[in-house]
TIVOBA-522290 format. One line per field, with one value per residue: z, y, x of N, C-alpha, C in turn; chain; residue number from 1. Coordinates in Angstrom, 1 decimal, m for minus. Atoms other than C-alpha are relative to their C-alpha. Layout:
<nodes>
nc3 <- Z, ... .
nc2 <- Y, ... .
nc1 <- X, ... .
cac3 <- Z, ... .
cac2 <- Y, ... .
cac1 <- X, ... .
cc3 <- Z, ... .
cc2 <- Y, ... .
cc1 <- X, ... .
unit <- A, ... .
pos <- NUM, ... .
</nodes>
This chain:
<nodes>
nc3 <- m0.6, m1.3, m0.7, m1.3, m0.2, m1.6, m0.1, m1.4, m0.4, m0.6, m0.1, 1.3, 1.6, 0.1, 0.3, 0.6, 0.7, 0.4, m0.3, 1.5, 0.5, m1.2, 0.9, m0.2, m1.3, m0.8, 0.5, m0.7, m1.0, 0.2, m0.6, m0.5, m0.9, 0.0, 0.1, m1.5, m0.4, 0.0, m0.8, m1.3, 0.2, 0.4, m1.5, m0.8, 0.6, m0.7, m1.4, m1.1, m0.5, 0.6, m1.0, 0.0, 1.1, 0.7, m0.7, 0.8, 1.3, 1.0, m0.1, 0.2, m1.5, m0.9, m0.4, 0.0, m1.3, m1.3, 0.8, 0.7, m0.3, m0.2, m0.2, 0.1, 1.4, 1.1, 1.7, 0.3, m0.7, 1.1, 1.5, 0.3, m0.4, m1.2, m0.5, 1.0, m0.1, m1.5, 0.1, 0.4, m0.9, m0.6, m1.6, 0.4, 1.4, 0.4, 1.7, 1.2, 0.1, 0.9, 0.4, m0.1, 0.8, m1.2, 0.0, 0.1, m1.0, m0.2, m1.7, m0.8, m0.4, m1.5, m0.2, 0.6, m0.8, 0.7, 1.2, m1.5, m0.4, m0.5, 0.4, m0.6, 1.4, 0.3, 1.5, 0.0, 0.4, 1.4, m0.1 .
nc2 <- 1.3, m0.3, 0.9, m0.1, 1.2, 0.4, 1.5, 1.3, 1.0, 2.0, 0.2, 0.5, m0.8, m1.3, 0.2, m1.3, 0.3, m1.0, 0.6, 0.4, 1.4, 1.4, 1.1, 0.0, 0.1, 1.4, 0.2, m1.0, 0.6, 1.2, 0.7, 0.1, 0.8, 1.3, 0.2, 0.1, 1.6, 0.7, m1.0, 0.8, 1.5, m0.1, m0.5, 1.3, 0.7, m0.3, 0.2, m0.8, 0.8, 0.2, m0.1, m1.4, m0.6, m0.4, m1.4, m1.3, m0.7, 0.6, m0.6, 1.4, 0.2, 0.6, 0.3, m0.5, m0.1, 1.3, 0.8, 0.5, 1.1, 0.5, 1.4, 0.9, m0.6, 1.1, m0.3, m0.8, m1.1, m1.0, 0.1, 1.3, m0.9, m0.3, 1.3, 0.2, m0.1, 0.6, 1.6, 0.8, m0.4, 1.3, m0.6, m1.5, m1.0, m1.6, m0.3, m1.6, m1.1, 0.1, m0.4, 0.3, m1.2, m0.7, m0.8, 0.8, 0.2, 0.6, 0.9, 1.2, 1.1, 0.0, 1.2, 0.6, 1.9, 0.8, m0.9, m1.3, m1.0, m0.8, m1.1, m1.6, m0.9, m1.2, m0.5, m1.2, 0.2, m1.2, m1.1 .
nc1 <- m0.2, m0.7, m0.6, m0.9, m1.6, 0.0, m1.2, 0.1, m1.7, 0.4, m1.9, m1.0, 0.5, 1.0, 0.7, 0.6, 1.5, 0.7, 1.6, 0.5, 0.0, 0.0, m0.9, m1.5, m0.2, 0.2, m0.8, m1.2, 0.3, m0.1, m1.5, m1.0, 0.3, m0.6, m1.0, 0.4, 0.0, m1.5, m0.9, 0.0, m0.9, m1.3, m0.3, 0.3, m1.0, m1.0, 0.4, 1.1, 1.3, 1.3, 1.1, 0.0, 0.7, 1.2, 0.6, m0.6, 0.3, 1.0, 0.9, 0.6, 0.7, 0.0, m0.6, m0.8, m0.8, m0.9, m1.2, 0.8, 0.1, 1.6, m0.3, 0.7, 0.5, m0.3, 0.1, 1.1, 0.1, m0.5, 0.4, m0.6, m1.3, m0.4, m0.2, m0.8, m1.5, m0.2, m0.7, m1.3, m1.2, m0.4, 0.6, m0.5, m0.1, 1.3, 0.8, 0.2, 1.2, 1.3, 1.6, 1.5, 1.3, m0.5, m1.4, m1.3, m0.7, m1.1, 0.2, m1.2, 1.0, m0.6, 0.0, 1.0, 0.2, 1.2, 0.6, 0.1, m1.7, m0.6, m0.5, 0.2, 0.2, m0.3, 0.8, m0.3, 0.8, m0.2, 0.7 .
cac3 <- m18.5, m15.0, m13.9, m10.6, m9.8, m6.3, m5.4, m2.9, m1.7, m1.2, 0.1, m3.6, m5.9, m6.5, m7.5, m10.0, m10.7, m12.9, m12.1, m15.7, m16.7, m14.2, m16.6, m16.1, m12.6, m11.8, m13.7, m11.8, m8.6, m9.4, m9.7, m7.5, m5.1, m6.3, m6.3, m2.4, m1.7, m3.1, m1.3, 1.6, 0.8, m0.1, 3.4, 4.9, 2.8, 4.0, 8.0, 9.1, 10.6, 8.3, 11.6, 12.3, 8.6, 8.5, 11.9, 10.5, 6.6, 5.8, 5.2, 5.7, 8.8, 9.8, 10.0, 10.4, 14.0, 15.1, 12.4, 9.7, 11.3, 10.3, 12.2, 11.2, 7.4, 5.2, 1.7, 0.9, 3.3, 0.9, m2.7, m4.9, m5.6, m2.5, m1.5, m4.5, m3.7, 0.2, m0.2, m2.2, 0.3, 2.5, 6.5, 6.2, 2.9, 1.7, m1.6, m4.6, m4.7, m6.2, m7.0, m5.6, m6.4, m2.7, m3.6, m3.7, m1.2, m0.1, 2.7, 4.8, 5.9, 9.5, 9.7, 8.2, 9.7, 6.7, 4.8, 7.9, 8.0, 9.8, 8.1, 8.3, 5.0, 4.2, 1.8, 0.1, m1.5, m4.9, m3.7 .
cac2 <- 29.1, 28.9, 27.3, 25.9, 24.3, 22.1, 21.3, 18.2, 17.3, 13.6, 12.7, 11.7, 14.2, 17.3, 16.7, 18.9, 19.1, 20.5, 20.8, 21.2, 18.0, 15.2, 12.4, 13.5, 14.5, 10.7, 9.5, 12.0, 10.9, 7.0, 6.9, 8.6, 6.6, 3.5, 5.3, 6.2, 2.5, 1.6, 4.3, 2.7, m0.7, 0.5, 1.7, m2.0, m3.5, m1.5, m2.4, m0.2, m2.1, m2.9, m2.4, 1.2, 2.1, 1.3, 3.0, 5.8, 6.0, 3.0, 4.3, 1.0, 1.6, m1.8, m2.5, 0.5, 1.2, m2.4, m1.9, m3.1, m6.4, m9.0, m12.5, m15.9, m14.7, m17.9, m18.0, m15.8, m13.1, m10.9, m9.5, m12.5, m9.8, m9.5, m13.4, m13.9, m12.3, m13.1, m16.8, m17.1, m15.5, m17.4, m16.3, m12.6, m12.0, m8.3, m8.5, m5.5, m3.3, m3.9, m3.0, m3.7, m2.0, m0.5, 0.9, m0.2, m2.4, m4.2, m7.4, m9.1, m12.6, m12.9, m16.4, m19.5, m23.0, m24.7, m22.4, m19.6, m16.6, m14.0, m10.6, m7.2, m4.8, m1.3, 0.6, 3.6, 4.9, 7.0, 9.5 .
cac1 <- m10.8, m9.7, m6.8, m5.5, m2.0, m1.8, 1.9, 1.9, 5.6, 6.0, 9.7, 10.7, 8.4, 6.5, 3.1, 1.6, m2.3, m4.2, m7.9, m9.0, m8.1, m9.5, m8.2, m4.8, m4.9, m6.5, m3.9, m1.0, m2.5, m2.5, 1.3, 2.1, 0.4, 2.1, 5.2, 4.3, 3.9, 7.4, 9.0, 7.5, 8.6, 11.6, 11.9, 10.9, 13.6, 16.1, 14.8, 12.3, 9.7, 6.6, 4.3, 5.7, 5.3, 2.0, 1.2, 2.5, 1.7, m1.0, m4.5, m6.0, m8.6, m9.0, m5.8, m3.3, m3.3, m2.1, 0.8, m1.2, m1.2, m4.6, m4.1, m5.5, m6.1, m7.7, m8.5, m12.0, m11.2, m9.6, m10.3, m8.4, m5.2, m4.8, m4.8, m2.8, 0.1, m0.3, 0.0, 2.9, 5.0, 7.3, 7.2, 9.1, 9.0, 7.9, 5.7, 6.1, 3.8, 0.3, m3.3, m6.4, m9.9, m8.3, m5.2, m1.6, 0.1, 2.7, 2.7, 5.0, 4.0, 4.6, 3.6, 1.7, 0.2, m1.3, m3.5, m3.6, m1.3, m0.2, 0.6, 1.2, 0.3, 1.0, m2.1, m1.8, m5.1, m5.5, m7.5 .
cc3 <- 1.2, 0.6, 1.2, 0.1, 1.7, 0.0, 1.2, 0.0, 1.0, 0.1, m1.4, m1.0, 0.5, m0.7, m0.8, m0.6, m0.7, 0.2, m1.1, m0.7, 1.3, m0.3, 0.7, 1.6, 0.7, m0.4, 0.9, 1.5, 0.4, 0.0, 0.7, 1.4, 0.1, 0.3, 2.0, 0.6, m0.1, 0.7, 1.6, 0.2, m0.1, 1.7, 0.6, 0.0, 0.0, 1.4, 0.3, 0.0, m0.7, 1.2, 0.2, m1.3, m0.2, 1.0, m0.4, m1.4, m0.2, 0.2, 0.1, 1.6, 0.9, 0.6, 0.6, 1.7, 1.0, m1.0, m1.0, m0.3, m0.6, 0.2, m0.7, m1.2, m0.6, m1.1, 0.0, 0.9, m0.1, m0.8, m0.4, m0.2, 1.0, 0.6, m0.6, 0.6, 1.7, 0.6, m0.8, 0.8, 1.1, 1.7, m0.4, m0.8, m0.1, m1.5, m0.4, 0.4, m1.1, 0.2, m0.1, m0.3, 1.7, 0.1, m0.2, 1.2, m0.2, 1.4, m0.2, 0.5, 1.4, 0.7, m0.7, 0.1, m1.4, m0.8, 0.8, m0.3, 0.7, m0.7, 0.4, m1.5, 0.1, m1.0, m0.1, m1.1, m1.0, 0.4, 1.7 .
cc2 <- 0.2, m0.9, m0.3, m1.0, m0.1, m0.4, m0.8, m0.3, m0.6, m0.1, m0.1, 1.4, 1.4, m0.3, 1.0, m0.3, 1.1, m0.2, 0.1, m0.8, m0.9, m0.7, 0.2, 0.3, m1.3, m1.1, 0.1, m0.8, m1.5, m0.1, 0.2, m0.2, m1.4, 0.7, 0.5, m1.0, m0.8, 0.6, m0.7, m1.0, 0.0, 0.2, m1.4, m0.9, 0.2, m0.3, 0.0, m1.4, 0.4, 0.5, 1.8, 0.9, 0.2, 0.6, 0.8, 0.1, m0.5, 1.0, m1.1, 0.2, m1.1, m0.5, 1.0, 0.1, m1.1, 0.0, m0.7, m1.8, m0.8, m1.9, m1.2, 0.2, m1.5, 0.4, 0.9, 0.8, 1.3, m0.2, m1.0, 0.8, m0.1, m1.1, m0.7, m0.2, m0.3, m1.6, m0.6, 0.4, m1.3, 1.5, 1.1, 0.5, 1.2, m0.6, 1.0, 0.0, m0.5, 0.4, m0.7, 0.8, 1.0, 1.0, m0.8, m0.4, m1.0, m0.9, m0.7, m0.8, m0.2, m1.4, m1.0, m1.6, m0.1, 0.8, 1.1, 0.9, 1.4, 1.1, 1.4, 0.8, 1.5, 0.4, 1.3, 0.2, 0.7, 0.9, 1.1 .
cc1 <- 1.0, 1.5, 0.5, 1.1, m0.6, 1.5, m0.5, 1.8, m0.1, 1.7, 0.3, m0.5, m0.8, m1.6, m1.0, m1.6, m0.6, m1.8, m0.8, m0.3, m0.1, 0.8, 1.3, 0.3, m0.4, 1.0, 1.7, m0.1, 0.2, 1.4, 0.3, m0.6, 1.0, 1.6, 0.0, 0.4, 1.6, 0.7, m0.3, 0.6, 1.4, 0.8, 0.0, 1.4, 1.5, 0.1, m0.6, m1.2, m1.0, m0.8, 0.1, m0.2, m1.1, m0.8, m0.1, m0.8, m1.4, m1.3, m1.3, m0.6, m0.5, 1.3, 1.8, 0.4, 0.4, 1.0, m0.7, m0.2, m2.0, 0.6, m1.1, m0.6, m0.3, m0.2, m1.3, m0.3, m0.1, m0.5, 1.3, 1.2, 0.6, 1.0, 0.9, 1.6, 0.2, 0.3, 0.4, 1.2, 0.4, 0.5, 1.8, 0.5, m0.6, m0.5, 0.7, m1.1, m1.0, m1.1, m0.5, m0.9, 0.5, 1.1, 1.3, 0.9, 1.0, 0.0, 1.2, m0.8, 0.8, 0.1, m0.9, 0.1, m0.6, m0.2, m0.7, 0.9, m0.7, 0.1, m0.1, 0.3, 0.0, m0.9, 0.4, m1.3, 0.0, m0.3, 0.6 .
unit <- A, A, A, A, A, A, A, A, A, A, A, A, A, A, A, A, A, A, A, A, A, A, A, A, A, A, A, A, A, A, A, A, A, A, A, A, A, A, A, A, A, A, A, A, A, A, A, A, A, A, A, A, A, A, A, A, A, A, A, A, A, A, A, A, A, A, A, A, A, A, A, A, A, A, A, A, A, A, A, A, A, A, A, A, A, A, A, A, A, A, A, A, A, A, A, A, A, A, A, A, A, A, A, A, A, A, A, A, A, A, A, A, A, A, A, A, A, A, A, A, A, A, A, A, A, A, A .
pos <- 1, 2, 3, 4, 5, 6, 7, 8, 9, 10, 11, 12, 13, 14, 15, 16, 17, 18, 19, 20, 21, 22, 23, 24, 25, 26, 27, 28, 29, 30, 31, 32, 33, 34, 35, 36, 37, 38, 39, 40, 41, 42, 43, 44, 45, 46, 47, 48, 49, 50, 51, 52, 53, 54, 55, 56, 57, 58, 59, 60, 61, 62, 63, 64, 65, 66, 67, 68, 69, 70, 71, 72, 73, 74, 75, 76, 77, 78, 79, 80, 81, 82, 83, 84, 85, 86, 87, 88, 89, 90, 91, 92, 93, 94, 95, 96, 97, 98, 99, 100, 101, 102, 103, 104, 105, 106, 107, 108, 109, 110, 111, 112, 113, 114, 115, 116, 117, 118, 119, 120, 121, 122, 123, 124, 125, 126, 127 .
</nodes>
């Protein structure tokens, strides 16, 4: 039986895989995506600009290279997760971290007329 180690170093962790076990490596992979995401957030919540984060880290292709800006957002745009945690925020709030069938993010609300908003989201994907 063959084994292979991958490290991955993530500013916080070492990431150990085994390719033997999927299960556990999809598993290994899934935290430490979410724990990615808070590390990000964690970052926001100290200052750093949400927009330059997600230049930078998000993996979110429609919206990463404007800063993971999407204007004029209403209700049935998004999966319901998503929309959930995006309109209970109050204009520049950050979310926690959560799970969509996408990955795990985190939004700031940048603005909101009515039942309209403004945001800017940070993804980070399992795979």
């Amino acid at each position: 039986m063959k084994t292979i180690f991958l490290f991955i170093i993530l500013p916080f962790a070492t990431l150990l895989i085994n390719s033997v076990n999927k299960t556990s490596v999809n598993v290994i992979v899934k935290k430490d995506a979410k724990k990615l995401a808070e590390y990000y957030r964690m970052r926001a919540m100290r200052g750093e600009s949400v927009a330059n984060l997600a230049k930078l880290y998000s993996e979110d292709p429609g919206s990463a290279s404007n800063g993971g800006q999407y204007r004029n957002v209403t209700k049935g745009m998004f999966v319901p997760e998503f929309e959930k945690v995006a309109f209970s925020l109050k204009p520049g709030e950050i979310s926690e971290v959560f799970e969509t069938q996408f990955g795990f993010h985190f939004i700031q609300l940048i603005s909101r007329k009515g039942d309209v908003l403004d945001l800017r989201h940070l993804l980070i994907t399992r795979e």
